[in-house]
N, C-alpha and C positions, 0 to 999 in steps of 0.2 A: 504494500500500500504506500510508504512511503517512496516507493522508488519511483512508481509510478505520478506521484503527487511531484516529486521534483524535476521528473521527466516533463508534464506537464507546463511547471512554471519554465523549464527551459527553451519550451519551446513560444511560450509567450514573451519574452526577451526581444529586444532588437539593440542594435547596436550604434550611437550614431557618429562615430567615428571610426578608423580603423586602428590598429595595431601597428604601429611605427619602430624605427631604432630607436634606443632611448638614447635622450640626449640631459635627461639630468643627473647632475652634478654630484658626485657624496662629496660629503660633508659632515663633520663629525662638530655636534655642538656642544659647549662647556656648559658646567654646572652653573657657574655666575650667567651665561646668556639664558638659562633656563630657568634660574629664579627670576632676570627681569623681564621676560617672553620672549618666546623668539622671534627674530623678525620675519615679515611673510618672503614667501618667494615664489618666482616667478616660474610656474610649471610650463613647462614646454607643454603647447597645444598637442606635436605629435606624442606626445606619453601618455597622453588623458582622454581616456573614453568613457562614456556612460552605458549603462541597461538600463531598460527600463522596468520599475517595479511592481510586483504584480499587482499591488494595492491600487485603487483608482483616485486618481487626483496627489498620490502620491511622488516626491520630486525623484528625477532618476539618479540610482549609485552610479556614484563618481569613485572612477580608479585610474590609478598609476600603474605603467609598467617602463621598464627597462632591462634592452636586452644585449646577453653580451653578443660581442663578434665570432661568433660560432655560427656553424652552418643546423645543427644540433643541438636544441638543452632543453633540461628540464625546469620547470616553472618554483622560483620558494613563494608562498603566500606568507606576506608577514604581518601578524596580530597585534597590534600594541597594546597597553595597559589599559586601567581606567581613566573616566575623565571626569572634572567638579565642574560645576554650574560657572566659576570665576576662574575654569583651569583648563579650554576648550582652543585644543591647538589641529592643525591638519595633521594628517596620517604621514605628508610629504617630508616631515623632517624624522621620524621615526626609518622611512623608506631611503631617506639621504645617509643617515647616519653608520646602516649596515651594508650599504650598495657594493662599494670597493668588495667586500670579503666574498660576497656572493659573484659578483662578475671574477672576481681571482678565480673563482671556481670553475667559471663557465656557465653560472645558472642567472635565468633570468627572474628579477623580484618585482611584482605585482604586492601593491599593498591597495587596501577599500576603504573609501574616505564612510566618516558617520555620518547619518543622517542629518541634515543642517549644515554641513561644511562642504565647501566644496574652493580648496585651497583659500583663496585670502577672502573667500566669503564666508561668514559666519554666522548664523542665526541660532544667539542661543535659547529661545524661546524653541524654535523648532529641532531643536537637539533635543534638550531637558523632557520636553512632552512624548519623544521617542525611545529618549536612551536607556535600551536593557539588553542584556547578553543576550537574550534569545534574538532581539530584532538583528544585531552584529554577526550572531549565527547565519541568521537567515539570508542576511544581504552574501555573506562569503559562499554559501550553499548557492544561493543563484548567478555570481561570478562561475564557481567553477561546474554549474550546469550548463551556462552557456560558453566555455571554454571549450567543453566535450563536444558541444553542438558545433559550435564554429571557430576551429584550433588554429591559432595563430602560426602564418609560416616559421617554420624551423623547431616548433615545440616538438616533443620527443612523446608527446602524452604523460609522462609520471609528474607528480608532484616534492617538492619540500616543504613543510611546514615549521614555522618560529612562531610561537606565542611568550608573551614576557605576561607576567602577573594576570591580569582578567583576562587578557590574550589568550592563557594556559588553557583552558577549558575549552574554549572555542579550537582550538587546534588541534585539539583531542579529540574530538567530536569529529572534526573534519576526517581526522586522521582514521577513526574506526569506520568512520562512511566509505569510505573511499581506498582502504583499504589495497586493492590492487593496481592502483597507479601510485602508491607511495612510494618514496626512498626513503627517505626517512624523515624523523618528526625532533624537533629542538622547544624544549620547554623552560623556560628559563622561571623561577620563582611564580610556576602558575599550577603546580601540577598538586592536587590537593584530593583527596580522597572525603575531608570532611563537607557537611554543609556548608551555606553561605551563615548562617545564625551561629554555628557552632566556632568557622575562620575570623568571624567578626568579632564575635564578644572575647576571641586569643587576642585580637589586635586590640580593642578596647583594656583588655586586661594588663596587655606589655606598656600602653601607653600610659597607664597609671604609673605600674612600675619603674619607668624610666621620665623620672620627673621635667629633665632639662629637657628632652624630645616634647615632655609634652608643654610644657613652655612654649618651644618653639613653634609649634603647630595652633597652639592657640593665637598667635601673635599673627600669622597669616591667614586667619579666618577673615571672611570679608564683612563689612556693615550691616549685609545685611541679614546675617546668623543671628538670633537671638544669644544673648552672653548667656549659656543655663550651662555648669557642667553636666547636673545631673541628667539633661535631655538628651545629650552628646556622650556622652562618659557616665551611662547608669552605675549607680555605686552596687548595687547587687546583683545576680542572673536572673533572678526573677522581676527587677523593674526591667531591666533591658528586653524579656520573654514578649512582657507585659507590651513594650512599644514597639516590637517585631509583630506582634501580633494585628498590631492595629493598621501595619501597611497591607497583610493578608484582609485586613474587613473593608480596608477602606483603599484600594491602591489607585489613586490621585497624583496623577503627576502635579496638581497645586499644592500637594503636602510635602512636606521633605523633612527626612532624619538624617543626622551627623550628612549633610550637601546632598544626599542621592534625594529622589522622589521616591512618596509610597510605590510608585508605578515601577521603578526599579528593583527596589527592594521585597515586594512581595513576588517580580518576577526569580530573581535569583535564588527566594526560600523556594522556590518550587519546581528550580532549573533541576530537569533531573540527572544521574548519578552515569558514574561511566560504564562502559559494560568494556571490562576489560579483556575479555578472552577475545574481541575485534582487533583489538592490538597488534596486530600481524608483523609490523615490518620495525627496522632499528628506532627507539626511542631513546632521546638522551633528557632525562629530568636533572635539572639543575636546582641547588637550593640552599639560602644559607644558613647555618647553623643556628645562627641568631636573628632567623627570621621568627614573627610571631607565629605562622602557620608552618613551622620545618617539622611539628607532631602529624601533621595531615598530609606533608610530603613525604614524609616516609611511612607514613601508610599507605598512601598511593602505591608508591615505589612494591612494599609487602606481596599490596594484593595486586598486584600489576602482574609479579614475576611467580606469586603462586598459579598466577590464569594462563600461564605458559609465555606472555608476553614479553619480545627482545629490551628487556630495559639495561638502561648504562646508567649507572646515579652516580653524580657528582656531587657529594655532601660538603661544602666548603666549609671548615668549621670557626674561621672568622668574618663570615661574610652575613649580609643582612641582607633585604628584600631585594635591595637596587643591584645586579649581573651588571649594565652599564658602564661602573664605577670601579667594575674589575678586571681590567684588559685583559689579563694578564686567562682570567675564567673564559673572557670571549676566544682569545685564544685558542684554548683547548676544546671549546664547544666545535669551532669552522675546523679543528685538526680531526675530530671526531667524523666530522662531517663528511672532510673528503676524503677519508677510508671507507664511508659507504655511497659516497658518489664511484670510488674506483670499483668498487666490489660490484657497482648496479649501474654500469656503463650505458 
């Protein structure tokens, strides 16, 4: 049923540009250009196509691609993290930043702007009323149905998938759908076996723990968060239960808890769970030690490799949520990478 359901939306898809060389730039940006935003930039028309979505009156997914100079390769799809209401950047500098490693490879990287964005345009009224994993899901599922339908010259047919934090999930997903066009699957601090209620109230509970973090993070809330800890940072599991619950009664994208909307938040409590034994092809989970969810990464990792599935875990044990911040870990994810690009020629 569902094969047939996304055979369907691929074949309602059109395209309205084509598939070009890519001609954008990497570019790797700094922590300080990240805290004061980054500046827009200028996507090359030929790297930027749209589909259109199957919703009606819905605006069409916007995507980048760039390809190497090969006559042959295969496609990486890459994920980015989450986004806040006052933290709403393009996909384009996530896609700049890992370009270089992936072209060294010989692979070309397609990344899927969110709904609302469409490079230096930004609507975040029409972001916040759509943004949920499943909708991020869904836009990636009707990229790579219309990919199958109409394969760009020089593709090879297989896929790579990169997911970074929220990223993880969705390329999981990808990766157990899809299955026999994979090479392999890069998870960088997203690979998580617990709920979203159970990952949230560990991140809630670290940031108590860690006073100066959470200093910090209260100082870049924007104006117009209400100052409450207790609404943001329930002091018990049972108040926090309490106002999880009420995105399940009430999910309102007018509502929001700790920046997401009810709309977000009751989607992700009901995002469902991975079914590991689809795992077929190389996965590498990455995770740091001293991240708040590294308990729900290695239970991934557990029942991953009890379900027979190829896992590689990189447990870094002085490392924290942000992989970015650790070249030296990106390193050894793209070394991983092209012993199973050699091995799945």
């Amino acid at each position: 049923m569902k094969t047939i359901f996304l055979t369907i939306i691929g074949l309602l898809f059109s395209v309205t540009t084509t598939f070009s060389s890519e001609e954008i730039t990497p570019y790797k940006y700094t922590d300080q250009e990240r805290e004061k935003g980054l500046e827009p930039y200028d996507i090359p028309e030929k790297s930027r196509f749209t589909i259109k979505r199957r919703k009606v009156n819905a605006p069409n997914i916007v995507c980048y691609m760039s390809k190497p100079n090969k006559p042959s390769f295969p496609i990486a799809i890459l994920c980015g993290g989450s986004s806040s209401k006052n933290d709403i950047t393009s996909i384009i500098h996530f896609h700049r930043y890992f370009l270089k490693e992936f072209l060294d490879l010989g692979v070309a990287v397609l990344t899927v702007e969110q709904r609302g964005i469409d490079g230096k345009k930004i609507d975040p009224q029409e972001f916040m009323t759509h943004y949920t994993r499943s909708e991020r899901l869904h836009d990636h599922q009707a990229v790579v149905e219309y990919l199958k339908l109409h394969p760009p010259k020089g593709w090879n047919g297989k896929f790579i998938f990169l997911g970074v934090s929220e990223g993880g999930p969705i390329v999981t997903e990808l990766t157990t759908q899809y299955s026999k066009r994979t090479i392999a699957t890069i998870n960088w601090s997203g690979a998580g076996d617990w709920s979203w209620r159970d990952e949230l109230w560990a991140f809630i509970e670290g940031m108590k723990r860690d006073i100066p973090s959470y200093i910090k993070w209260r100082m870049f809330i924007p104006k117009w968060f209400p100052f409450s800890i207790d609404l943001y940072l329930p002091k018990t599991r049972e108040e926090y239960d309490a106002a999880m619950d009420k995105t399940l009664a009430n999910p309102s994208y007018k509502k929001e808890l700790m920046g997401m909307t009810y709309t977000y938040h009751a989607d992700a409590l009901t995002y469902h769970g991975h079914d590991y034994s689809q795992i077929r092809t190389p996965f590498l989970v990455v995770a740091g030690a001293k991240d708040t969810i590294i308990e729900s990464s290695d239970a991934f990792v557990e029942k991953a490799k009890r379900a027979g599935a190829p896992i590689t875990y990189l447990r870094i044990s002085d490392m924290d949520h942000y992989v970015r911040k650790r070249p030296e870990v990106v390193q050894q994810s793209f070394d991983w990478l092209k012993k199973q690009i050699n091995l799945n020629p």
